[in-house]
ROLOBA-664990 format. One line per 4 residues: their letters; for each residue x, z, y of N, C-alpha, C, O. Coordinates in steps of 0.1 Angstrom, whole numbers, padded with zeros to 4 digits. Each point is the difference from the previous one (the first is absolute). Layout:
REM residues N
A) X:Z:Y:X:Z:Y:X:Z:Y:X:Z:Y; ...
***
This chain:
REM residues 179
XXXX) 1210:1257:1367:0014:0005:0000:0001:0010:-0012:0011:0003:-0006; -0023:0001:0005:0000:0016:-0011:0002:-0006:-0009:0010:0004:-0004; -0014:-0015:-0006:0000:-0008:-0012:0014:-0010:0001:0009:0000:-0009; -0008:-0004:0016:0011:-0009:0004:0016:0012:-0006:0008:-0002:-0009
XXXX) -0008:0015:0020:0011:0014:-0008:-0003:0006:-0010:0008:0009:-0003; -0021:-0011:-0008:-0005:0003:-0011:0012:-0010:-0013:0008:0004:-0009; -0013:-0016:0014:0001:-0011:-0010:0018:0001:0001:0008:0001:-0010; -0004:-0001:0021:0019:0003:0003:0005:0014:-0010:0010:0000:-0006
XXXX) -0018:0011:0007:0005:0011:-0009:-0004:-0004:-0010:0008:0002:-0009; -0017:-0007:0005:-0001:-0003:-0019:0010:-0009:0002:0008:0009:-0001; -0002:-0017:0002:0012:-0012:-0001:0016:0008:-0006:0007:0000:-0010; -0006:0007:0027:0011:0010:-0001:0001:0011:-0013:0011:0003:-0005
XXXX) -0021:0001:0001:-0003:0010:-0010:0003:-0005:-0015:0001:0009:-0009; 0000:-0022:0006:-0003:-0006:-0012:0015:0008:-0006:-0001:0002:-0012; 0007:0000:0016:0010:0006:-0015:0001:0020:0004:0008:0008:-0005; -0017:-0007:0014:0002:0012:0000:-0011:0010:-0008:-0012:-0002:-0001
XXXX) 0021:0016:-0007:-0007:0006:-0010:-0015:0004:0003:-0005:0005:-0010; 0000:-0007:0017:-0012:0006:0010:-0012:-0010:0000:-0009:0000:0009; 0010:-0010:-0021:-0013:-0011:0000:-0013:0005:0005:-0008:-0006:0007; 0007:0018:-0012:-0016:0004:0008:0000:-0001:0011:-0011:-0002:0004
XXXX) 0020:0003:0005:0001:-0001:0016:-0004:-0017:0003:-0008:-0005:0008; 0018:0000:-0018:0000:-0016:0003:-0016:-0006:-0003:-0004:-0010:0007; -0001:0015:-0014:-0015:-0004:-0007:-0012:0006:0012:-0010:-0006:0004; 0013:0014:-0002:-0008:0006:0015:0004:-0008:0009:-0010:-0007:0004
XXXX) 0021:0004:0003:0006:-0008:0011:-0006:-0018:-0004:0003:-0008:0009; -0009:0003:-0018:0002:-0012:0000:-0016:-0001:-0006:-0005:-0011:0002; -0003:0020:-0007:-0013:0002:0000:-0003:0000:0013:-0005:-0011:0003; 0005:0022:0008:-0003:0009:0011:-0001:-0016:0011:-0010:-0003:0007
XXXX) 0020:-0004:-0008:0009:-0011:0008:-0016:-0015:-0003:-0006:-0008:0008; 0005:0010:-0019:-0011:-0012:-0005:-0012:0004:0004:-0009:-0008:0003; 0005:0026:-0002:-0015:0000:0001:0002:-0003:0017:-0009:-0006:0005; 0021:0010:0005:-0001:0000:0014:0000:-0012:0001:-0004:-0004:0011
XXXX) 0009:-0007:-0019:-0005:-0013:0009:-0010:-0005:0000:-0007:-0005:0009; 0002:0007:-0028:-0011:-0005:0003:-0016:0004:0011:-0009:-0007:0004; 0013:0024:-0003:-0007:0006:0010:-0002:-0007:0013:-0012:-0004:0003; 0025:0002:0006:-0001:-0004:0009:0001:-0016:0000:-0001:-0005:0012
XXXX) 0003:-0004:-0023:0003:-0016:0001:0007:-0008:0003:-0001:-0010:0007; 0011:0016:-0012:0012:-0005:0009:0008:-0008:-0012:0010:0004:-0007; -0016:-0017:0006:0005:-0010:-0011:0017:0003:-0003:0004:0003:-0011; 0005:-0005:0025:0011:-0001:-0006:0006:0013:-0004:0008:0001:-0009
XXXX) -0013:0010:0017:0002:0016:-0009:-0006:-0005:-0017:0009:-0004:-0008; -0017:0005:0004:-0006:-0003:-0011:0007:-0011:-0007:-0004:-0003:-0011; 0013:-0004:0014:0008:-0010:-0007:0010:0009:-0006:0002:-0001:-0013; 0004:0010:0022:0013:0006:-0004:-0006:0013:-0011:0005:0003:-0011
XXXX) -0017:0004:0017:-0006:0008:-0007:0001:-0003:-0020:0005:0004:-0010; -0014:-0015:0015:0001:-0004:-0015:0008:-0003:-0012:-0002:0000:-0012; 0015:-0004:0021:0011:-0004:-0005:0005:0012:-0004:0005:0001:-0012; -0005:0009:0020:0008:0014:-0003:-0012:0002:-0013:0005:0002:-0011
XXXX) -0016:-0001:0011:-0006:0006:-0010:0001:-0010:-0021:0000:0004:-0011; 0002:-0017:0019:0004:-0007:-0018:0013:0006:0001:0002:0007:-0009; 0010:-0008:0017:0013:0008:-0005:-0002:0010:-0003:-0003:-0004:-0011; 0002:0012:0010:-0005:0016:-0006:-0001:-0003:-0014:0008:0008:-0007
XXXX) -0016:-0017:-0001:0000:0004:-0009:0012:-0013:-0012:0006:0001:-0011; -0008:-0012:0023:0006:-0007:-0006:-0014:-0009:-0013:0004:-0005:-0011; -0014:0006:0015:-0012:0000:-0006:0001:-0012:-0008:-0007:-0001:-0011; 0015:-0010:0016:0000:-0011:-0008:0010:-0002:-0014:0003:-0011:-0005
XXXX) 0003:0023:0002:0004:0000:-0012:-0008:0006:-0013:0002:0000:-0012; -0012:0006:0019:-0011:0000:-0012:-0014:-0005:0003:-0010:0004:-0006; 0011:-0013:0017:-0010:-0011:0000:0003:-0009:0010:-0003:0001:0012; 0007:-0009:-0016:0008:-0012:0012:-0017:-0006:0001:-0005:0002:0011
XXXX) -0003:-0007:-0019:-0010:-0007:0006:-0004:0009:0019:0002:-0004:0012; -0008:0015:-0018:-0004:0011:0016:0011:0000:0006:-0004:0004:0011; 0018:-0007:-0011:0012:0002:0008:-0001:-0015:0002:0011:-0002:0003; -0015:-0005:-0003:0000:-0016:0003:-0012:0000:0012:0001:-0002:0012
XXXX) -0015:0008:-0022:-0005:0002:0013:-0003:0009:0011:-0009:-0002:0008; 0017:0014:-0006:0002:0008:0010:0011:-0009:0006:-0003:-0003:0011; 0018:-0003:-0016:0004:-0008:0009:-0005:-0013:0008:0005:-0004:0011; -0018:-0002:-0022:-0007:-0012:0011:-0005:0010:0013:-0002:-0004:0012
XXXX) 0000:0015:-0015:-0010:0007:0009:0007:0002:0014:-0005:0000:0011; 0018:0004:-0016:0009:0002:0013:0006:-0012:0007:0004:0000:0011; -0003:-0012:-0022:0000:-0012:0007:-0007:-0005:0011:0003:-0004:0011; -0016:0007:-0017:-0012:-0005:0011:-0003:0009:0014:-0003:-0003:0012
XXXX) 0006:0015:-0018:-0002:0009:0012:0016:0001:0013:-0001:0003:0011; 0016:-0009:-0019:0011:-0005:0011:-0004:-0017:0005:0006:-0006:0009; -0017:0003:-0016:-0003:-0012:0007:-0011:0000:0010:-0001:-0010:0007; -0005:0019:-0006:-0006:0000:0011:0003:0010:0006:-0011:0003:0002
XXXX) 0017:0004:0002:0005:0009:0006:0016:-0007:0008:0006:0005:0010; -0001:-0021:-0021:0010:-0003:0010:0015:0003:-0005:0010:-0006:0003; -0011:0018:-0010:0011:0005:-0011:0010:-0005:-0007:0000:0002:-0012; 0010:-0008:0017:0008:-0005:-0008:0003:0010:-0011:-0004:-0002:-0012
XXXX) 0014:0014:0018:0004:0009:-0010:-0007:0005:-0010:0003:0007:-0009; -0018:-0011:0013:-0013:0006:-0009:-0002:-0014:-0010:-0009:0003:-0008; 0012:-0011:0007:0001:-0011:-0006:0012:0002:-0008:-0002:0000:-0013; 0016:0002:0016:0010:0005:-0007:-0004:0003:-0012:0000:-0005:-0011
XXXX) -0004:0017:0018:0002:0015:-0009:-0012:-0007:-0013:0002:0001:-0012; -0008:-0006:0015:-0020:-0004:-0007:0014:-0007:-0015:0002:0004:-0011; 0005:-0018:0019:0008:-0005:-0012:0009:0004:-0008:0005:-0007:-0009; 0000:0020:0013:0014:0007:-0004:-0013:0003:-0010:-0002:-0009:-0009
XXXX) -0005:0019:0009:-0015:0006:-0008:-0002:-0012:-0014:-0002:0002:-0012; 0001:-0014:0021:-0005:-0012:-0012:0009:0003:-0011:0000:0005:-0011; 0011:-0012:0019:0011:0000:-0010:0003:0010:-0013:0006:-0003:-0010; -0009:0012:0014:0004:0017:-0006:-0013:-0005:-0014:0004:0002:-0012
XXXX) -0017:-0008:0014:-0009:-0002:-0006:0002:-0008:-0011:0000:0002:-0012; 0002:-0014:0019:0006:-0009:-0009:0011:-0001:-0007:0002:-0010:-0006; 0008:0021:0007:0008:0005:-0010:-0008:0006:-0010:-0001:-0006:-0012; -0005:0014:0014:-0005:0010:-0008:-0011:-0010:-0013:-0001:0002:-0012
XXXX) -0003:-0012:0020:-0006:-0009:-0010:0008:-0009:-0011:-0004:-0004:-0011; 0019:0001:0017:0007:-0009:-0006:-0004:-0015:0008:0005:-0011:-0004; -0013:0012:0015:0001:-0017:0004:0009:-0005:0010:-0004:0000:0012; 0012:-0004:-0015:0014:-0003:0006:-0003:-0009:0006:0006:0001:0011
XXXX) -0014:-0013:-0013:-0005:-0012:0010:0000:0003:0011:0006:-0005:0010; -0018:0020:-0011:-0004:0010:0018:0004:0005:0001:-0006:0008:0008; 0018:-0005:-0013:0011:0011:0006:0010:-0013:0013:0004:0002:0011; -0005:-0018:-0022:0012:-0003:0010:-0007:-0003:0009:0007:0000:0010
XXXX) -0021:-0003:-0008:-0007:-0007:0008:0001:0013:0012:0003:-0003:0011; -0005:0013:-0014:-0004:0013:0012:0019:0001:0003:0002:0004:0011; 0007:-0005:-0018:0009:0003:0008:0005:-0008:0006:0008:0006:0008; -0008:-0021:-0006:0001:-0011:0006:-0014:0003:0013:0002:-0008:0009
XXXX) -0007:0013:-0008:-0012:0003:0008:0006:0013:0009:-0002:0001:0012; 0008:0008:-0019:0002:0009:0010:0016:-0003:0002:0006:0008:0006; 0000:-0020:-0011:0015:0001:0010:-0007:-0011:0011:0005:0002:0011; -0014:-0012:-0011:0000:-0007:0010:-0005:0007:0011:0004:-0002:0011
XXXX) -0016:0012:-0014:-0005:0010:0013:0013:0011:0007:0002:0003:0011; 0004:0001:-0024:0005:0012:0008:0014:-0011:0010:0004:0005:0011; 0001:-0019:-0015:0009:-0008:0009:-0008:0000:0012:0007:0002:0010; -0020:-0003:-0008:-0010:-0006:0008:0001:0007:0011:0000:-0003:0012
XXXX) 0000:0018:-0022:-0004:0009:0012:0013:0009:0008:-0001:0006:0011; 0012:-0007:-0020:0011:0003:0003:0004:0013:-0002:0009:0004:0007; -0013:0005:-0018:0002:0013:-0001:0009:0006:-0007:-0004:0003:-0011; 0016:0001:0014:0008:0008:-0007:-0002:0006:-0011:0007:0001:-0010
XXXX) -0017:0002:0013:-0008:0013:-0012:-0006:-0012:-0011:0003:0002:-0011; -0007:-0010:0014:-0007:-0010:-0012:0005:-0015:-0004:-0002:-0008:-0008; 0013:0009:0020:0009:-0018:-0007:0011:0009:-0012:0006:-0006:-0009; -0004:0021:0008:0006:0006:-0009:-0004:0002:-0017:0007:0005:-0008
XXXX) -0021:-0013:0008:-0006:-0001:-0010:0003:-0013:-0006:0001:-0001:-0013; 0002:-0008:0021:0002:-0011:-0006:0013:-0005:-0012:-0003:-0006:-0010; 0011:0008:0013:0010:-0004:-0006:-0001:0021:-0015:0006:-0001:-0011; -0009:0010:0014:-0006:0010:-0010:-0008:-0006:-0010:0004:0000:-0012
XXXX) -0015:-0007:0015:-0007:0000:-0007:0003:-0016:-0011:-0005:-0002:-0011; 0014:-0007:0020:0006:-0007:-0004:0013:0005:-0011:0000:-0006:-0010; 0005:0011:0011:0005:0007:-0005:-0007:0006:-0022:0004:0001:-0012; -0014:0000:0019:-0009:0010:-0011:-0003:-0012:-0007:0000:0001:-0012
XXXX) -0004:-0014:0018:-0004:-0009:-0007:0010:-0010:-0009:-0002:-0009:-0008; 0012:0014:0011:0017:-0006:-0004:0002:0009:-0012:0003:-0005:-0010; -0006:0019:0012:0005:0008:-0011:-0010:-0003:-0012:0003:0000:-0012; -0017:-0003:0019:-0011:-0004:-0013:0004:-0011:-0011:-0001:0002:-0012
XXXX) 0005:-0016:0018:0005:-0006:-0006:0012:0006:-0005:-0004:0004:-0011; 0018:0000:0011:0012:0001:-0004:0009:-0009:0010:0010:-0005:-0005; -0012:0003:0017:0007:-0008:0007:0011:0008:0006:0001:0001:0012; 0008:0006:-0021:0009:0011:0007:0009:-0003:0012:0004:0010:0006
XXXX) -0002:-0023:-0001:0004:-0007:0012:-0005:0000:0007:0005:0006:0009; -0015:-0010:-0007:-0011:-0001:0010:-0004:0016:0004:-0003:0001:0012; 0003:0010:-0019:-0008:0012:0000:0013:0006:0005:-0002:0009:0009; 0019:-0011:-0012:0005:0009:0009:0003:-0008:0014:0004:0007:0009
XXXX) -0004:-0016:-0008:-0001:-0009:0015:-0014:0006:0011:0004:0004:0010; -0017:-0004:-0013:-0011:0008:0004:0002:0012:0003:-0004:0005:0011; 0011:0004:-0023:0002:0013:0000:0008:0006:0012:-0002:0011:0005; 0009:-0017:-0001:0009:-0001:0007:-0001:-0005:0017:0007:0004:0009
XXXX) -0016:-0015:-0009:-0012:-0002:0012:-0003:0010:0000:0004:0006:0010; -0010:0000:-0017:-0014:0008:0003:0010:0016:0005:-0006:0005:0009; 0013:0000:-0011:0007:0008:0004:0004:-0003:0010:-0004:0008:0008; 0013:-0019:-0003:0005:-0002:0016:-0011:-0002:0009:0000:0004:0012
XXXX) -0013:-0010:-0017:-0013:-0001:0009:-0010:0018:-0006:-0010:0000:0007; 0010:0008:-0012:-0002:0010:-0004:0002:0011:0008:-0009:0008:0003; 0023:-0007:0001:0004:0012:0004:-0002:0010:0012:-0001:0013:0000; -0001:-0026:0013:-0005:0006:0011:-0019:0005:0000:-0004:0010:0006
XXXX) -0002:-0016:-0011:-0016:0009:0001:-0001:0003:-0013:-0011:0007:-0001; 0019:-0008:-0011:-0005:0008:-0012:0012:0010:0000:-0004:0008:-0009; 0013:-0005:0011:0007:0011:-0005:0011:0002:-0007:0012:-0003:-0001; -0021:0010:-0005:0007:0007:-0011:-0007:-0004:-0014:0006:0002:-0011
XXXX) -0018:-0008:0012:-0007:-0009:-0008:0002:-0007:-0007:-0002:0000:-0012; 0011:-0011:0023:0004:-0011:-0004:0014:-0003:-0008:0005:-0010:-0006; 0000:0022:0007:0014:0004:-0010:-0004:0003:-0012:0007:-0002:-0010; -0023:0009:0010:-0003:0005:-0017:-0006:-0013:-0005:0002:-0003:-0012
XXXX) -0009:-0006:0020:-0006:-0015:-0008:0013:-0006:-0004:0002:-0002:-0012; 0006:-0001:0021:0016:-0006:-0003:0002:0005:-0016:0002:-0008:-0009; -0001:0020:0007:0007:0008:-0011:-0007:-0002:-0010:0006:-0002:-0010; -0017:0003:0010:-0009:-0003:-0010:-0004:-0016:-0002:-0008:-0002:-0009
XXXX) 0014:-0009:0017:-0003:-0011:-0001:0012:-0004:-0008:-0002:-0009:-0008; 0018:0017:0010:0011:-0010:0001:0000:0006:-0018:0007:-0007:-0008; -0016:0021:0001:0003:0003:-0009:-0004:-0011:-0015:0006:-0001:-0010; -0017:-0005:0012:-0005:-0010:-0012:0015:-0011:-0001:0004:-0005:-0011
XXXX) 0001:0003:0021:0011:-0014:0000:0010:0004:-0010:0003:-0005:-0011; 0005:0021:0020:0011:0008:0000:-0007:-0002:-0020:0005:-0007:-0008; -0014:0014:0006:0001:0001:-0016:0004:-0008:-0009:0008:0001:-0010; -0018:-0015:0017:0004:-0010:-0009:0014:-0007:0001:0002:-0010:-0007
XXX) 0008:0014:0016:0006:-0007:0001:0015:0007:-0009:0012:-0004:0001; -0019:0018:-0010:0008:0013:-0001:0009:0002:0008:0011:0003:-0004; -0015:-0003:0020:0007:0014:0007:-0006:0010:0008:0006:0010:0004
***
């Protein structure tokens, strides 16, 4: 449970001025699972500890494999959401590389799990990240149609979040289209 409210305050903490708290809270969270063995604590653990740094923008290879690592560890442990989070991680990687192939392949991979599993929190990714892949090409139709999914499916478990991805999604179109 101690790692389990470890790994939840580093999550909550990510935009708060106080990262040393968050770096303690998501450290502290990884050594108590692995202490006690508690695979699916140690799923979330770990996840909170590659977000921290975001590690796969200055080495997607180790952020590829810290994300197989949380793969395998929500797969035995049963994890859906630990499986999620493992391909939201991929993806983040394989941007960072430029391989677009395994960007579509992992996001076609995580809209079919998160339909699977039914989660508010993660069918909200789908049509975002769809989205992102619209803006990549210049498909300005397609990216404010998404953009715009992703905001009406967005709003209730993301927030206030999902108003700032909207705004920052609808801004590449709005330029090109000079308004």
């Amino acid at each position: 449970v101690r790692s389990r409210l470890l790994s939840r305050l580093a999550d909550v903490l990510i935009y708060s001025p106080d990262q040393e708290r968050r770096t303690r809270a998501a450290h502290e969270a990884l050594q108590v699972a692995r202490r006690v063995g508690d695979i699916e604590a140690l799923v979330f653990a770990t996840a909170s500890n590659f977000a921290l740094g975001w590690r796969h923008q200055d080495d997607p290879a180790g952020g590829l494999a810290l994300a197989d690592e949380i793969t395998g560890l929500a797969e035995k442990a049963g994890s859906v959401p630990g499986r999620l989070l493992s391909q939201w991680f991929r993806i983040g990687c394989y941007l960072v590389m430029g391989d677009i192939p395994s960007v579509d392949r992992e996001i076609d991979a995580l809209g079919k799990l998160a339909e699977e599993y039914r989660s508010p929190w993660f069918l909200y990714f789908k049509p975002l990240l769809g989205c992102m892949r619209a803006l990549l090409d210049g498909r300005w139709g397609d990216a404010e149609r998404l953009a715009r999914e992703a905001l009406a499916v967005g709003q209730g478990p993301h927030g206030a979040a999902a108003l700032g991805f909207f705004g920052a999604q609808m801004f590449p179109p709005r330029r090109e289209q000079g308004r």
